[in-house]
Backbone as CSV, one residue per row, in Angstrom:
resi,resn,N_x,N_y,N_z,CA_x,CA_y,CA_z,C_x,C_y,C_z
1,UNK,-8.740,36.412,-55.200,-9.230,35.754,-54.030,-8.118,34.879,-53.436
2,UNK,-7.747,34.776,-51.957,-7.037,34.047,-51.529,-7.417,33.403,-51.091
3,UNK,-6.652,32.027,-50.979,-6.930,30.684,-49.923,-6.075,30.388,-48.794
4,UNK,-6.692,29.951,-47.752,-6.043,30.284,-46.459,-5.428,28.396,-46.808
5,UNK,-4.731,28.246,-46.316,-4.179,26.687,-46.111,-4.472,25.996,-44.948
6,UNK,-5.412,24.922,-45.313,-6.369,23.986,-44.295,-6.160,22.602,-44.402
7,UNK,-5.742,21.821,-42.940,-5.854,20.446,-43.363,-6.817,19.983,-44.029
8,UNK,-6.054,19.246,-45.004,-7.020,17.748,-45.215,-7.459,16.584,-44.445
9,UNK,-8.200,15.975,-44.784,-8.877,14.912,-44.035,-7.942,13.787,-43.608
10,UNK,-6.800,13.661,-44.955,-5.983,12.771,-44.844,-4.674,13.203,-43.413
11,UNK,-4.257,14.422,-43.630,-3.235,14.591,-43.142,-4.099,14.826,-41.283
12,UNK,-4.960,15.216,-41.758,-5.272,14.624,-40.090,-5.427,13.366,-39.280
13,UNK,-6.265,12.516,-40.424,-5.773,10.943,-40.033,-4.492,10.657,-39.322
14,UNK,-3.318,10.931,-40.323,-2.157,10.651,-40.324,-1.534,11.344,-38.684
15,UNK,-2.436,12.368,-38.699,-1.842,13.846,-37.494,-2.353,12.449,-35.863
16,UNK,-3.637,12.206,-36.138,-4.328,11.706,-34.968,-3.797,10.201,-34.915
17,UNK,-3.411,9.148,-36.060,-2.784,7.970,-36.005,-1.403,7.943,-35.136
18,UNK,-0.601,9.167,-35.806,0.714,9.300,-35.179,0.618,9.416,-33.499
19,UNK,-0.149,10.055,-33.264,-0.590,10.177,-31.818,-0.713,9.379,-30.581
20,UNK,-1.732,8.339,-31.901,-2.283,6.805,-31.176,-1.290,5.971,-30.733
21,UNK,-0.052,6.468,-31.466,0.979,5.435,-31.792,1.989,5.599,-30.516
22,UNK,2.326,6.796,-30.545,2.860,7.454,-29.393,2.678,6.781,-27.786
23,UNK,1.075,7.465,-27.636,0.516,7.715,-26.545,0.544,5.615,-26.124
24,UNK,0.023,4.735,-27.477,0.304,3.654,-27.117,1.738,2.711,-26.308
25,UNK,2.873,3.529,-27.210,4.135,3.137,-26.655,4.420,3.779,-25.335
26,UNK,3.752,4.900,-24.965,3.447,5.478,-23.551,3.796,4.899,-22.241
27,UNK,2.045,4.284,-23.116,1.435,3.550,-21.878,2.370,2.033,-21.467
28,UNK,2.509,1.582,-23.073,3.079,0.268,-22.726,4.841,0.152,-21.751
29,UNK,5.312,1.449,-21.927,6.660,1.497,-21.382,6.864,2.343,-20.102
30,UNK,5.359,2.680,-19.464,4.998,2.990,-18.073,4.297,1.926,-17.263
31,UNK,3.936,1.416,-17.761,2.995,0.185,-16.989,4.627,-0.292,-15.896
32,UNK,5.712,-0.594,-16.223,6.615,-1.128,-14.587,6.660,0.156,-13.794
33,UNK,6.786,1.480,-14.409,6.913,2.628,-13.164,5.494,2.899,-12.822
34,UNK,4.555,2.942,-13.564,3.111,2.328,-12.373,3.152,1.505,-11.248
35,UNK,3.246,-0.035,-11.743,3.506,-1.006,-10.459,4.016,-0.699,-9.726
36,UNK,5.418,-0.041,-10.106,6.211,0.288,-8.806,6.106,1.387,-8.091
37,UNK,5.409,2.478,-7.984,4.633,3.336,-7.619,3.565,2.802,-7.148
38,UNK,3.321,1.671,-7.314,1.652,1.795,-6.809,2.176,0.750,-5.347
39,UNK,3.237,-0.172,-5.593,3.505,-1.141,-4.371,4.421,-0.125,-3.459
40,UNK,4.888,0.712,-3.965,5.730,2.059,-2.975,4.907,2.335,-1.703
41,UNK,3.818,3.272,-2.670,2.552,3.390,-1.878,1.877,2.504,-1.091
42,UNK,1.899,1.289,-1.380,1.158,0.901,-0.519,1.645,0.045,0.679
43,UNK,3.600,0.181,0.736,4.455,0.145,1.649,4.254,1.235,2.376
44,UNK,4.325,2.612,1.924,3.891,3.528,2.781,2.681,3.482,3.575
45,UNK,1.616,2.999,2.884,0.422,3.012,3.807,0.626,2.190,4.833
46,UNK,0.788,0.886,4.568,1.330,0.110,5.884,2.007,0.240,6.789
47,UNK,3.063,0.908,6.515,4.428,1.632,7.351,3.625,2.778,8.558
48,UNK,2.527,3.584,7.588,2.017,4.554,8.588,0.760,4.279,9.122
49,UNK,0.550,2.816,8.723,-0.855,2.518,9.687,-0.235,1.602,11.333
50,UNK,0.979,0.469,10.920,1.430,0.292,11.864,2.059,0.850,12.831
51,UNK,2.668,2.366,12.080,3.486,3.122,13.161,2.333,3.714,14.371
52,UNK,1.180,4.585,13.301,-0.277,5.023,14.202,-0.730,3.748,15.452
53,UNK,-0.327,2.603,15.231,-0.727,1.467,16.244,-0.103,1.697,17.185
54,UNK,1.341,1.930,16.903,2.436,2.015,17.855,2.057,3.464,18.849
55,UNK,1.858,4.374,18.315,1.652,6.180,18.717,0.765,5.660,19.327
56,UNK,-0.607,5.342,18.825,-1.651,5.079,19.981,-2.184,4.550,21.109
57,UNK,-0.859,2.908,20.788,-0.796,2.474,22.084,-0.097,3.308,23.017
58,UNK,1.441,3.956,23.002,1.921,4.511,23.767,0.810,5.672,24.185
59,UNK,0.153,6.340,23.483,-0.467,7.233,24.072,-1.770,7.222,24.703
60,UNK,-2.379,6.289,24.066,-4.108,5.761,24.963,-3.222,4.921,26.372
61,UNK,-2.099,4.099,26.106,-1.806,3.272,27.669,-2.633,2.279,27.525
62,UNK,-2.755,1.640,25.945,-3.451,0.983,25.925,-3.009,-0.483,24.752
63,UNK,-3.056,-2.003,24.674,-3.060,-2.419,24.355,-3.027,-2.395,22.488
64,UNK,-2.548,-2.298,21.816,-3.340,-2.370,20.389,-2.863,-3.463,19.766
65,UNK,-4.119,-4.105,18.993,-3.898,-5.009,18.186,-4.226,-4.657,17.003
66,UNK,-3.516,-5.087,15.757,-3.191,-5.124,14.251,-3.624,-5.920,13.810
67,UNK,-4.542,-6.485,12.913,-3.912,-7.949,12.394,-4.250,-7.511,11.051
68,UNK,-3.587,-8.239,10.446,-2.898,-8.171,9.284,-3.689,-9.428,7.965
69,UNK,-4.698,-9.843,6.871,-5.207,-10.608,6.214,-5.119,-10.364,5.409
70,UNK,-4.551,-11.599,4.655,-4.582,-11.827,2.765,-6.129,-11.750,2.075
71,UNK,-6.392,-11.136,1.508,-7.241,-11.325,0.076,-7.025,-11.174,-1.048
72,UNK,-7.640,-11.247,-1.973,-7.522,-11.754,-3.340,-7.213,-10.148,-4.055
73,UNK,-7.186,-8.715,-3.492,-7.327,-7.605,-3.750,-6.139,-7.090,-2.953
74,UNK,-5.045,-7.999,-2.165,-4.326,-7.589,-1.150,-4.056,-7.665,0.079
75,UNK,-3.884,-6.598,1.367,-4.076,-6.868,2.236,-5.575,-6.105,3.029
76,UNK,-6.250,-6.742,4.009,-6.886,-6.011,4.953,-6.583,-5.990,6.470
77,UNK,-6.504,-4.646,6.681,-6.199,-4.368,8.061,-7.205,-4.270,8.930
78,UNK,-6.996,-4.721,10.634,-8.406,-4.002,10.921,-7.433,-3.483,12.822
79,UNK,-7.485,-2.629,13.476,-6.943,-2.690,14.511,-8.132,-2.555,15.625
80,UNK,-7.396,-3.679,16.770,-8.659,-3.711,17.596,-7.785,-3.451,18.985
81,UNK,-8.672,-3.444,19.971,-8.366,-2.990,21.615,-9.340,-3.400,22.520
82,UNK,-8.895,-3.549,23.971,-9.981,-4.287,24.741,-10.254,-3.143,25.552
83,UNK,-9.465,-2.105,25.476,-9.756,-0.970,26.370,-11.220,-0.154,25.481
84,UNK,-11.870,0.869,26.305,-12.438,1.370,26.333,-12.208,2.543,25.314
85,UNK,-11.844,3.044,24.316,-11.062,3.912,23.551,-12.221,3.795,22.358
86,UNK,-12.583,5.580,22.730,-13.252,5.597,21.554,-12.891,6.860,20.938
87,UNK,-12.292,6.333,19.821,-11.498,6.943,18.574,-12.209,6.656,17.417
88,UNK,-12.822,7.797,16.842,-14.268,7.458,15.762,-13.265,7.098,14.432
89,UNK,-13.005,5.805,13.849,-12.562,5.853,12.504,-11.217,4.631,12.777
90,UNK,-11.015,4.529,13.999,-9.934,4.104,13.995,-9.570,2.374,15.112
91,UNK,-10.540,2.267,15.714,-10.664,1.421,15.880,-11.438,0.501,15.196
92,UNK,-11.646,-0.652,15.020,-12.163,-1.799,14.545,-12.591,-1.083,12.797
93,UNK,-12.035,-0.585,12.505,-12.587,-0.009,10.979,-11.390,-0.905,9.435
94,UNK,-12.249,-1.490,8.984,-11.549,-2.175,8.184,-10.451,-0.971,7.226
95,UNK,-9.361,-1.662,7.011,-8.177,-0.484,6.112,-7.670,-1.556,5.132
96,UNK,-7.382,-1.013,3.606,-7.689,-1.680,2.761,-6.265,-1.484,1.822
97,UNK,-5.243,-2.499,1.867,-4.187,-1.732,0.987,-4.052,-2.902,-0.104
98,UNK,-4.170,-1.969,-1.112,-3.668,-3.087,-2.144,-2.944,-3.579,-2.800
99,UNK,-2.351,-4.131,-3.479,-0.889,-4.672,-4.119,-0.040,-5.277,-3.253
100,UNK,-0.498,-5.050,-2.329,0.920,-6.100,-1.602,0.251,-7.442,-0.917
101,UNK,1.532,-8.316,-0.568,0.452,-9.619,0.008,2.339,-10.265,0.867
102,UNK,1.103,-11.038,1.782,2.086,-11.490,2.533,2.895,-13.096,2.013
103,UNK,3.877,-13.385,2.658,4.308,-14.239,1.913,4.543,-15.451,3.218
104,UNK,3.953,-16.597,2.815,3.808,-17.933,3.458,3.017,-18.114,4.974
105,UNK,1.895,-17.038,4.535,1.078,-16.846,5.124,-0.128,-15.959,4.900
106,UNK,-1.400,-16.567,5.797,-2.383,-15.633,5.529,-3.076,-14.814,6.032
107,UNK,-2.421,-14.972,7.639,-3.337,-13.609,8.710,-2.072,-13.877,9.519
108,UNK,-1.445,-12.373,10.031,-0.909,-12.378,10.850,-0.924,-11.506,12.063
109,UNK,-0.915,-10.875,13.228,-1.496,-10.268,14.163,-0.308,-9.625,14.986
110,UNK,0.119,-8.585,14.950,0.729,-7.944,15.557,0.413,-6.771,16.650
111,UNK,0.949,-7.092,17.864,0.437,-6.565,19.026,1.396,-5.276,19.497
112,UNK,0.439,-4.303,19.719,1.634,-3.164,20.376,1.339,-2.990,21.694
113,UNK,1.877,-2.937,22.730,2.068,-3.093,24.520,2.219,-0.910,24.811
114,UNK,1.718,-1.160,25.714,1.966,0.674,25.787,3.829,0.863,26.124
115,UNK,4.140,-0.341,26.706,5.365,0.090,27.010,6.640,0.319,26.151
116,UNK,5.942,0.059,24.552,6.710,-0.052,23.985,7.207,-1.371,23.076
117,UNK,6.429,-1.925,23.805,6.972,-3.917,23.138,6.596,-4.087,22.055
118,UNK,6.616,-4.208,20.865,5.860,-4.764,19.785,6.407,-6.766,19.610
119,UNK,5.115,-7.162,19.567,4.852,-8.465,19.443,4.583,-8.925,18.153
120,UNK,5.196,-9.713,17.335,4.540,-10.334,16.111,4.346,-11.632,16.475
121,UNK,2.923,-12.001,15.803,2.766,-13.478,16.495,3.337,-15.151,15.758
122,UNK,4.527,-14.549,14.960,5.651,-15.290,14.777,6.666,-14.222,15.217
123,UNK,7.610,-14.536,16.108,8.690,-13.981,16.231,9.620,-13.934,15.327
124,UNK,10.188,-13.105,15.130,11.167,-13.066,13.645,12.750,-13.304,14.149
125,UNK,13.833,-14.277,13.320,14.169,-14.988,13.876,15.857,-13.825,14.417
126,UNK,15.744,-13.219,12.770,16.723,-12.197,12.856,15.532,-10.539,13.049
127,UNK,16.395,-10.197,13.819,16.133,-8.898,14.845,16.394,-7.916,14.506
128,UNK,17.346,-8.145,13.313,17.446,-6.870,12.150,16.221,-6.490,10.973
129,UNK,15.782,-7.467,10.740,14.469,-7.217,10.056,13.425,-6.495,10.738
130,UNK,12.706,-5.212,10.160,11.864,-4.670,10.234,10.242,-5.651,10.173
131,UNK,9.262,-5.016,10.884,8.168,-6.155,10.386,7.434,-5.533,9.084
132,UNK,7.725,-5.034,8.536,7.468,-5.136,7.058,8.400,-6.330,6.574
133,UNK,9.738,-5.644,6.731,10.770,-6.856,5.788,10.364,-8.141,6.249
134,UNK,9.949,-8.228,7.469,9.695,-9.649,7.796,8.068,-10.078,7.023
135,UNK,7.099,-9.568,7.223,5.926,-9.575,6.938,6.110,-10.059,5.343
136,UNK,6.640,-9.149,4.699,6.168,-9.193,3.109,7.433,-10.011,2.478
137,UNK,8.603,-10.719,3.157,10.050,-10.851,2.434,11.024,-10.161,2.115
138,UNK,10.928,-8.828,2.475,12.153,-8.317,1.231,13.402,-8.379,2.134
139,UNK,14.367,-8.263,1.717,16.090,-8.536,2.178,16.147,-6.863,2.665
140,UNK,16.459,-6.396,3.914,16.976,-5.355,4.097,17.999,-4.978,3.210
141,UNK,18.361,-4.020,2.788,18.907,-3.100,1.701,20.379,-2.246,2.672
């Protein structure tokens, strides 16, 4: 009679511990390329919700306003207009990004003109800064 060769109870412990151990050092030495992936993203979202402000004013011929609020979860966006523009989803609809936050301030409102003007309602002092870089701090690169 032959015997086929089958784990033991032990060496599976040992099989599924080793694992734990692993998958733990994983997680713990991904958690900064998370964060930084997750605040990437949510530079991108901002980047392409303010640019859509910009596209829509030039193209409705119409006023748009941004504004921009701190909460405890990030930022909330909401864009508004006095014109008549009905765009299902996109006017007055709250937009929700998280991880990022503004710095030495807590609502700020940025206006796009059809002609092209963009207004921040602090003027930024250097003109090389983007209104992100200005908005959130970071040093142009």
């Amino acid at each position: 009679m032959e015997r086929t060769k089958q784990f033991t109870l032990i060496e599976l412990f040992l099989t599924i511990g080793i694992i734990a151990m692993v998958g733990g050092l994983l997680v713990i030495r991904a958690q900064p390329m998370i964060a930084r992936y997750q605040k990437s993203h949510a530079l991108s979202k901002l980047s392409r919700e303010l640019d859509f402000s910009q596209h829509l004013s030039e193209a409705a011929h119409a006023e748009i306003i941004f504004e921009i609020e701190e909460t405890n979860k990030g930022l909330k966006c909401i864009r508004k207009t006095d014109e008549p523009l009905h765009l299902k989803g996109t006017i007055g609809k709250d937009i929700s990004i998280p991880h990022l936050h503004l710095l030495g301030r807590k609502k700020v409102r940025v206006t796009y003109f059809p002609t092209g003007i963009v207004y921040l309602d602090e003027a930024p002092k250097d003109q090389e800064k983007t209104i992100i870089e200005h908005l959130l701090g970071r040093e142009k690169k």
